[in-house]
C-alpha positions in Angstrom: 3.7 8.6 -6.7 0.2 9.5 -8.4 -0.7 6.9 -10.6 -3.1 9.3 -12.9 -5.7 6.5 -14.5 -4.5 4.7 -11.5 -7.7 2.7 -10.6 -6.8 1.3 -14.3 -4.1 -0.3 -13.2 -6.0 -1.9 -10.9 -9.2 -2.4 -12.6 -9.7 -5.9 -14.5 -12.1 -6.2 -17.7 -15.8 -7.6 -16.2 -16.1 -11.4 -17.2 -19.0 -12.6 -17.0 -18.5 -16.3 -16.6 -17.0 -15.4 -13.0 -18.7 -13.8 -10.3 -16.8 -10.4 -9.9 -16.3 -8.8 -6.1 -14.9 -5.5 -5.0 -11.7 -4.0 -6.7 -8.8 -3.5 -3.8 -5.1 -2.7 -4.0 -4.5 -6.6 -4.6 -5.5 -6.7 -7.6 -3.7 -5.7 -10.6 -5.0 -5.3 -14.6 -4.5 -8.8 -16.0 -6.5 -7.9 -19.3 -5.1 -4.9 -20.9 -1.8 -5.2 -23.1 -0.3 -3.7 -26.1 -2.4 -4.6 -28.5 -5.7 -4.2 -26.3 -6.3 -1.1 -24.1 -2.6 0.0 -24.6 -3.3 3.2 -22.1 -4.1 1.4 -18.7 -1.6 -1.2 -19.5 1.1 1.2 -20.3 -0.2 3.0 -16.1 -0.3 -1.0 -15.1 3.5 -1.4 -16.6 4.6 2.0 -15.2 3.6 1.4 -11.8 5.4 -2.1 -11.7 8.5 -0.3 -12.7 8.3 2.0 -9.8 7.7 -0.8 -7.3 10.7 -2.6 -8.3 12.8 0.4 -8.5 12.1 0.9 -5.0 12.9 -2.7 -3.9 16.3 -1.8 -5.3 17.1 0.9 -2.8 16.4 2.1 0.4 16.9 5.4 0.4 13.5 6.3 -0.3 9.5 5.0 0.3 6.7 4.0 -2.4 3.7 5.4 -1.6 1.0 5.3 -4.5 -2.2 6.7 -5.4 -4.4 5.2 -7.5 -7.2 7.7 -8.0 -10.3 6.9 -10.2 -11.7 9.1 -13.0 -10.5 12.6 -11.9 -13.2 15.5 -12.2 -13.2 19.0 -10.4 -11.9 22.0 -10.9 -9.1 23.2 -13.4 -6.3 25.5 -12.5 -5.3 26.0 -16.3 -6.9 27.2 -19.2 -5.8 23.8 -21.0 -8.9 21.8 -22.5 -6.4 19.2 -24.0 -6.6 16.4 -21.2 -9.2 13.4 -21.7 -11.4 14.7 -18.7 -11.8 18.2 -20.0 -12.5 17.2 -23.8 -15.5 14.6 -21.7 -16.8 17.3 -19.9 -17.2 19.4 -22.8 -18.7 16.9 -24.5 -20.8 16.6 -22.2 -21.8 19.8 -22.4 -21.9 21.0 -25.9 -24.4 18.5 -27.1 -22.6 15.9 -28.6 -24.2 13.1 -26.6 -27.6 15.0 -26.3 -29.1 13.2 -29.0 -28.2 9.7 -29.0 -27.0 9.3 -25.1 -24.1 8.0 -23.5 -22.7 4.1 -22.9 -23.6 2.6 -19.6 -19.9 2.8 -18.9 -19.7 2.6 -15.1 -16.6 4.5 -13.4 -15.2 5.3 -10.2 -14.9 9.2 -9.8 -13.0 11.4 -7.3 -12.8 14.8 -6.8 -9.4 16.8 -7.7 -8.5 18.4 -4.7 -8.8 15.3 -2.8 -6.4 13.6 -4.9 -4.2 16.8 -4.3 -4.9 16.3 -0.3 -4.3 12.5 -0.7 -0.8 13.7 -2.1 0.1 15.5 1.3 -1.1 13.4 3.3 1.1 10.4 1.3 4.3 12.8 2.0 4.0 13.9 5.3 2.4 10.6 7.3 5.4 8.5 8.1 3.7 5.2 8.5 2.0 5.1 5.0 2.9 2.5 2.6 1.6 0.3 -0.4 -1.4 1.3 -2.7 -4.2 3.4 -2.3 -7.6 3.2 -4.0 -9.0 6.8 -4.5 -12.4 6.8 -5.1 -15.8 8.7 -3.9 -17.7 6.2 -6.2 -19.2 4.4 -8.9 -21.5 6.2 -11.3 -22.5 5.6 -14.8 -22.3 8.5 -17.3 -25.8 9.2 -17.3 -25.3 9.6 -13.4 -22.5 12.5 -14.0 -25.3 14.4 -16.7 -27.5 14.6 -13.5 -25.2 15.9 -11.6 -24.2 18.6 -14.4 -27.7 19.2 -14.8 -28.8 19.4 -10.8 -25.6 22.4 -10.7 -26.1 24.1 -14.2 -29.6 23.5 -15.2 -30.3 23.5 -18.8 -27.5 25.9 -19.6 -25.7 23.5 -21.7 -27.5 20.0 -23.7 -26.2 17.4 -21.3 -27.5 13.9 -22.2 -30.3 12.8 -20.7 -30.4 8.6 -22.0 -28.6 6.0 -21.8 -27.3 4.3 -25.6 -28.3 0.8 -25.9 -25.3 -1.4 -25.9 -25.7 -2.8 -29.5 -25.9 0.8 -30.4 -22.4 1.2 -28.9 -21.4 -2.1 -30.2 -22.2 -0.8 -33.8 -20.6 2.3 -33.3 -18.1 2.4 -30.3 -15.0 2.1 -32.6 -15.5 5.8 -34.7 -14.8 7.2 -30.9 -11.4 4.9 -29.9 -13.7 1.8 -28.4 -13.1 -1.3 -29.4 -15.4 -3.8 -29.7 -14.2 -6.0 -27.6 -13.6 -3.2 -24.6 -17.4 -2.5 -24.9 -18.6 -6.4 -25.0 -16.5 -6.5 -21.7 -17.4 -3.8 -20.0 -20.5 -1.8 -21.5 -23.8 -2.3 -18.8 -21.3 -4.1 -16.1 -21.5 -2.5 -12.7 -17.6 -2.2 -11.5 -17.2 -1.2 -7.3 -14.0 -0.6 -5.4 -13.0 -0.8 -1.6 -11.2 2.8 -0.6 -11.3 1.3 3.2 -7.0 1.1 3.4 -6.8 4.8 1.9 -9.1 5.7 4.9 -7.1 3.9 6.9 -3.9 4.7 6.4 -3.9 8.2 4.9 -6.7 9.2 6.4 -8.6 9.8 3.3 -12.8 10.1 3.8 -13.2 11.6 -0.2 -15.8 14.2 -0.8 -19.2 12.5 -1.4 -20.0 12.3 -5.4 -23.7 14.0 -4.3 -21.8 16.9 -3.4 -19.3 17.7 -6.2 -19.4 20.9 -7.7 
């Protein structure tokens, strides 16, 4: 099972009256619910499910993936999916002028998340969850990377929005005000060492994604 969003199941809102360490398959989202960030807690809800369903039985393993924010390239001509509106965003100008929320995010590349799915199927001994992630960057850290393989070909931003800014204006584009108070400027890191581990997963570095 490919948790898509996955790492927001596992990811938990920053708080910053408690010292925060590394994200592993442990830990599940404790802040999300139906009336705040109704998306990861729908994945969060979903993946439960699953893992009950297969206490139930025993005809059949669990085995999920939790990827982080899936980027790479596209085998369809689809530009519906949140990833592919984002990238041409990203592109077309729309956060040239003002910049982009210091939204940190853990990143993977598609065809490992493809690979990771083989190697779930076909290794006997795998089990549990599994963190995908090549790592954390901020958005402003994915414009360089546009920019260092395309140039100035397209207007990708080149500034980071002050938080305030974001606060003021976050909800016109879906964020609520209390998503970017929690998260907005707070560094988020993940621990991929069982996925290495056990599926034998070393993800494509994020300096070399094309």
């Amino acid at each position: 099972m490919s948790n898509d969003g996955g790492i927001k199941v596992v990811n938990r809102e920053f708080n910053p009256k408690k010292k925060e360490g590394i994200f592993t398959e442990k830990i599940w989202n404790i802040t999300s619910s139906a009336d705040h960030q109704p998306y990861p807690y729908s994945k969060m809800i979903a993946e439960r499910e699953a893992w009950s369903i297969s206490k139930e039985q025993k005809r059949w393993d669990l085995v999920v993936i939790n990827p982080g924010w899936i980027l790479g390239p596209s085998l369809s001509k689809r530009t519906d999916s949140q990833s592919i509106k984002t990238m041409i965003e990203f592109g077309n100008g729309t956060y040239y002028r003002f910049g982009v929320p210091e939204f940190w995010n853990g990143i993977v590349d598609v065809r490992d998340v493809a690979f990771s799915h083989i190697k779930a199927g076909f290794t006997p001994e795998a089990s549990g969850r599994h963190i995908l992630v090549s790592g954390e960057i901020t958005l402003i850290d994915l414009a360089d990377i546009l920019r260092n393989n395309f140039g100035d070909a397209y207007r990708f931003p080149r500034k980071k929005s002050p938080k305030f800014m974001v606060w003021l204006t976050g909800p016109m584009f879906g964020f609520s005000r209390k998503y970017i108070s929690r998260n907005v400027g707070y560094r988020i890191r993940f621990d991929t060492s069982y996925s290495k581990t056990d599926l034998g997963m070393p993800c494509l570095q994020v300096s070399l994604f094309r």
